[in-house]
C-alpha angles and dihedrals in degrees: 000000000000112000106214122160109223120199089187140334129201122180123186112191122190117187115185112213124187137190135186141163131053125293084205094046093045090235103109123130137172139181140135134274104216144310133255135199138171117191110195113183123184097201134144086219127110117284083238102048079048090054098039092058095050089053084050097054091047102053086043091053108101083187091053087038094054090045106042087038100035107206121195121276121221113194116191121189126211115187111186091340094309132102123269122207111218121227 
């Protein structure tokens, strides 16, 4: 555990989605165009020991990590107990 003394932290994210096709013609998609984020830290400690700890908290995020890093989905479907093919 990193001891670092914080006098305050702010973070803004801005994350850009995008869709496009049609739900009746079986054509939609989504996703996102990127991710943005601004860490501003108001802390007596060293700029090292602050960067440092925001490197720390990114690579630990398994939010940050399956979206930096994108990993397959696998989506199964159950109706009534049974299986459900997806289209």
């Amino acid at each position: 555990m990193m001891k670092i003394e914080l006098k305050r932290v702010h973070v803004d994210q801005v994350i850009r989605f995008f869709r496009k096709g049609s739900i009746l013609g079986g054509t939609i998609q989504s996703g996102s165009l990127g991710i943005e984020v601004q860490v501003d830290v108001e802390s007596d400690e060293s700029r090292d020991k602050i960067a440092r700890l925001v490197h720390v908290a990114q690579e630990s995020c398994f939010t940050h990590g399956a979206l930096a890093n994108p990993v397959p989905v696998e989506t199964t479907l159950r109706l009534n107990g049974q299986p459900l093919e997806l289209r």
